[in-house]
FIVEX-169779 format. One line per 8 residues: number of its first residue (from 1); their letters; for each residue x, y, z negated of N, C-alpha, C. Coordinates in nm, 2 decimals. Example, Ala and Ser with C-alpha at 12.3 -4.5 7.8 and 13.67 -1.06 7.14 Angstrom:
# FIVEX-169779
1	AS	1.32/-0.57/-0.78/1.23/-0.45/-0.78/1.32/-0.33/-0.78 | 1.28/-0.22/-0.71/1.37/-0.11/-0.71/1.29/0.00/-0.79
This chain:
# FIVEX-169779
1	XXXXXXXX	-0.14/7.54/-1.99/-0.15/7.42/-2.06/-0.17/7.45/-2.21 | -0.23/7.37/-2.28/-0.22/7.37/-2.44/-0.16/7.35/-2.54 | -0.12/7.39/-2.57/-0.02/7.36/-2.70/-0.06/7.22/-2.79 | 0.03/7.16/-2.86/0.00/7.06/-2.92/-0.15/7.09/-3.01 | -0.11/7.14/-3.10/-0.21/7.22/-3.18/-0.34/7.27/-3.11 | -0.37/7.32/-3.02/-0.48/7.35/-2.96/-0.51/7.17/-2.93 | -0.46/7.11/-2.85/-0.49/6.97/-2.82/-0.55/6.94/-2.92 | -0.50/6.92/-3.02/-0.49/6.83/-3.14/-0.64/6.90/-3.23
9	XXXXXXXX	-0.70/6.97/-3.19/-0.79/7.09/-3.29/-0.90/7.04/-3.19 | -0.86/7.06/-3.03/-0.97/7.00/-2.95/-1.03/6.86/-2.95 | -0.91/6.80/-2.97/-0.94/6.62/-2.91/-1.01/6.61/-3.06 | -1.01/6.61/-3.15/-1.05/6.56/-3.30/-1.19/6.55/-3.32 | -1.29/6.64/-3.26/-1.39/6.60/-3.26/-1.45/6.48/-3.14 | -1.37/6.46/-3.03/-1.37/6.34/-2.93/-1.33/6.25/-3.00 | -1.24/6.26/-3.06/-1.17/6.10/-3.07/-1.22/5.98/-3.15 | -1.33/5.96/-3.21/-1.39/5.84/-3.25/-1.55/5.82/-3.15
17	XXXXXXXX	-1.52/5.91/-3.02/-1.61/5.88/-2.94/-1.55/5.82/-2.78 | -1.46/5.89/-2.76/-1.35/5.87/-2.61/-1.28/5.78/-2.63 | -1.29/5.63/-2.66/-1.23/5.57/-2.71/-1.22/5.39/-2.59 | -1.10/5.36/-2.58/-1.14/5.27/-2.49/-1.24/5.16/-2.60 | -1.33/5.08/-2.50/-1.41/4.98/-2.55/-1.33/4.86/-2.58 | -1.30/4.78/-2.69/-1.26/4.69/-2.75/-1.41/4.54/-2.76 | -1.52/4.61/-2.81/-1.67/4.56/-2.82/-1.75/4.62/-2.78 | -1.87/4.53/-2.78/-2.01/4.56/-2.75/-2.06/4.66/-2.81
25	XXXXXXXX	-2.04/4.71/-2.91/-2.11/4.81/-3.00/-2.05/4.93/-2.93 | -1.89/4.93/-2.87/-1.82/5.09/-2.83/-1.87/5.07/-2.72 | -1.85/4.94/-2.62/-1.92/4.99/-2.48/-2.01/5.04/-2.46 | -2.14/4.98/-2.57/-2.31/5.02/-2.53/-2.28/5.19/-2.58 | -2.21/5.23/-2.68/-2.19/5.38/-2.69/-2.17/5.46/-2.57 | -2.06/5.37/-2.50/-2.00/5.45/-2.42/-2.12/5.49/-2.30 | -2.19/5.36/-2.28/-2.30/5.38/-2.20/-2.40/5.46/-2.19 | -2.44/5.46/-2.30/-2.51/5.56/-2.40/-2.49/5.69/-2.36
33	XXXXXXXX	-2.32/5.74/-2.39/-2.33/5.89/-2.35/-2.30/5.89/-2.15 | -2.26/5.78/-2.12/-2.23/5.82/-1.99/-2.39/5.85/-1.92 | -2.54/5.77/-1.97/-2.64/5.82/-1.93/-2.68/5.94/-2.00 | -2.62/5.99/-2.07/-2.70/6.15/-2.07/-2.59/6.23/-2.01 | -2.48/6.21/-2.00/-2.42/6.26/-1.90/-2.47/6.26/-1.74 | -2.52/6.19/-1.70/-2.57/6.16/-1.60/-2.69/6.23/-1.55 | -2.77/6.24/-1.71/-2.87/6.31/-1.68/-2.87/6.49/-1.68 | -2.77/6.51/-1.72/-2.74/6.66/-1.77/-2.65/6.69/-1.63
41	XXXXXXXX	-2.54/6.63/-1.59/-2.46/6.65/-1.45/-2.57/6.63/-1.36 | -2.57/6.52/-1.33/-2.62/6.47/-1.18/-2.53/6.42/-1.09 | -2.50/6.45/-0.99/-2.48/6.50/-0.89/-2.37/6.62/-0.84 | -2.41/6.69/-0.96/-2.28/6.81/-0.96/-2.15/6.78/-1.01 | -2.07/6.76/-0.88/-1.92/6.74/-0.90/-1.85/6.86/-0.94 | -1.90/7.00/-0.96/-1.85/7.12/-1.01/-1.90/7.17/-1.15 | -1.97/7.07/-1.19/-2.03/7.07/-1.33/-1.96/7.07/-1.43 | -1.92/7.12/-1.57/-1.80/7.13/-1.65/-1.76/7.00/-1.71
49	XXXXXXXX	-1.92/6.92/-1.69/-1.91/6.80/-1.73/-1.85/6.66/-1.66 | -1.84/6.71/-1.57/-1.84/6.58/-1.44/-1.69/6.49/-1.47 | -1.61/6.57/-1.50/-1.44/6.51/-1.50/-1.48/6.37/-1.60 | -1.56/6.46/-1.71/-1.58/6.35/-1.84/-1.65/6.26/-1.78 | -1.76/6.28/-1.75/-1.85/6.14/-1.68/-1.77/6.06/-1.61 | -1.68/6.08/-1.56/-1.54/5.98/-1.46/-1.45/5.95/-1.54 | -1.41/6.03/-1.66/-1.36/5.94/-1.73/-1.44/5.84/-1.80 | -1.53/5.84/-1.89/-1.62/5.75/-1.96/-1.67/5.65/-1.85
57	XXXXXXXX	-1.68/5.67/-1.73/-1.70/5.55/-1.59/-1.60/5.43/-1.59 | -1.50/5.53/-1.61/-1.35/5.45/-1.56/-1.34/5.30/-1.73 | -1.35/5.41/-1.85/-1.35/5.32/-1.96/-1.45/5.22/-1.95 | -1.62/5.25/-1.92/-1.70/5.14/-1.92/-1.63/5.02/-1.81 | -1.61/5.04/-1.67/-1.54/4.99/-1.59/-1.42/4.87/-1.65 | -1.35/4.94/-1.70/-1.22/4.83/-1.76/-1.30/4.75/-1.83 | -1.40/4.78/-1.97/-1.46/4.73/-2.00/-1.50/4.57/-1.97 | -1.61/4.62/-1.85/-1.69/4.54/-1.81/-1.60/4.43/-1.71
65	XXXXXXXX	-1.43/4.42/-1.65/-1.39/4.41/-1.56/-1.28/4.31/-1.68 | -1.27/4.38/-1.82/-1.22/4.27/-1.91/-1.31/4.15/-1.92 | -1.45/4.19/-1.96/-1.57/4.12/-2.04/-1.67/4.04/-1.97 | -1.72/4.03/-1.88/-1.83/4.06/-1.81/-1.77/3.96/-1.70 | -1.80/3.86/-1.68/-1.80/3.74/-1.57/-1.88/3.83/-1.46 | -1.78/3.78/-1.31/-1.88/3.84/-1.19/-1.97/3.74/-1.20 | -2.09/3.72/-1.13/-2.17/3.70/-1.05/-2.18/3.63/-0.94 | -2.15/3.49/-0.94/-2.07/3.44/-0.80/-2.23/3.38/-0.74
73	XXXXX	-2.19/3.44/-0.62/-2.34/3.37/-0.54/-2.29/3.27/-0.46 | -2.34/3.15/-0.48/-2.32/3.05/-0.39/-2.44/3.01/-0.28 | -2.37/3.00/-0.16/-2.42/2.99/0.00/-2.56/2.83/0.03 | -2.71/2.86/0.02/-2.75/2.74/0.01/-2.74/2.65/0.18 | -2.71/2.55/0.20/-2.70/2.49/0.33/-2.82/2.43/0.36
């Protein structure tokens, strides 16, 4: 595990990017990296990058699950 200090030396260059979305401007960021994430992973769940692409999933998710009205389809008779 890491020491505070290692944490704290690592997370600093993340941290005005790994941020939960509050707005449209941090979501479309977040989007933003989660497609080149997407394009650099793939598919590869053993890729170094993959954990982060599920995290930044999970943030756009709340996101959109705060913001973002479903979609209701109503049935025509």
């Amino acid at each position: 595990m890491l020491t505070m200090t290692e944490t704290q030396k690592l997370w600093q260059p993340l941290a005005q990017q790994l941020v939960i979305p509050h707005d449209e401007a941090s979501y479309q960021e977040l989007v933003a990296w989660l497609d080149k994430l997407i394009d650099e992973v793939g598919e590869n769940e053993q890729h170094p990058l993959a954990s982060l692409m599920d995290i930044i999933g999970i943030l756009i998710e709340y996101y959109e699950n705060e913001n973002i009205p479903e979609i209701e389809f109503s049935k025509s008779t």
